[in-house]
N, C-alpha and C positions, 0 to 999 in steps of 0.2 A: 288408724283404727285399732279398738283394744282387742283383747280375746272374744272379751263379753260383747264387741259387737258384731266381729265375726261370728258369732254363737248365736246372736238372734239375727243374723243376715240367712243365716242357713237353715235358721227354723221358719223364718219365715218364707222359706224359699221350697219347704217342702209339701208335697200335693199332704189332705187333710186326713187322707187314710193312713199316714206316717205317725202322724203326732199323736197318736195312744204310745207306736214302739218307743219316743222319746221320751214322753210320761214316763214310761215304765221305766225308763233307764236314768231316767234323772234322779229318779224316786229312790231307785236303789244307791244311786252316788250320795244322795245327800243323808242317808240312813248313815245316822252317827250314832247309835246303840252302839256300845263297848260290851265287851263280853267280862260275865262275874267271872270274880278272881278264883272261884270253882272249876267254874268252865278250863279257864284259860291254863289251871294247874293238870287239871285230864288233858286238857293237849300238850302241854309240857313234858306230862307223862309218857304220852302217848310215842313223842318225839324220840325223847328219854330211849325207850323200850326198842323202838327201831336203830339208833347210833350204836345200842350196846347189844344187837342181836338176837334180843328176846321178842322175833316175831316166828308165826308159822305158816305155812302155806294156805291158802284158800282153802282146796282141798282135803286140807287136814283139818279147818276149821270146821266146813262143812258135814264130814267123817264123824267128830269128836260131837257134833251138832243134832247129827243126826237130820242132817235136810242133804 
């Protein structure tokens, strides 16, 4: 037996009030949107800033935030 039919042996195995949580999770695994090379450089950034020690505390955020 493959994956794919262990995969619909066990959907089909489950009671009908389940199969929206599956929807929803299938839905998100198959979400193949790539992140713009924008994005993805603020996170690089972001990475960047934490290995070389340019973060600060919450509380100092919050403080400097004024919340």
């Amino acid at each position: 037996m493959t994956v794919r039919d262990n995969v619909h042996q066990l959907i089909d195995a489950l009671p009908e009030d389940r199969l929206s949580d599956v929807l929803d999770y299938l839905a998100e695994l198959s979400d193949t949107d790539e992140l713009s090379a924008e994005t993805q450089a603020a996170i690089d950034e972001g990475f960047d800033d934490i290995r070389n020690g340019r973060t600060i505390s919450l509380d100092e955020y919050r403080r400097t935030r004024g919340v």
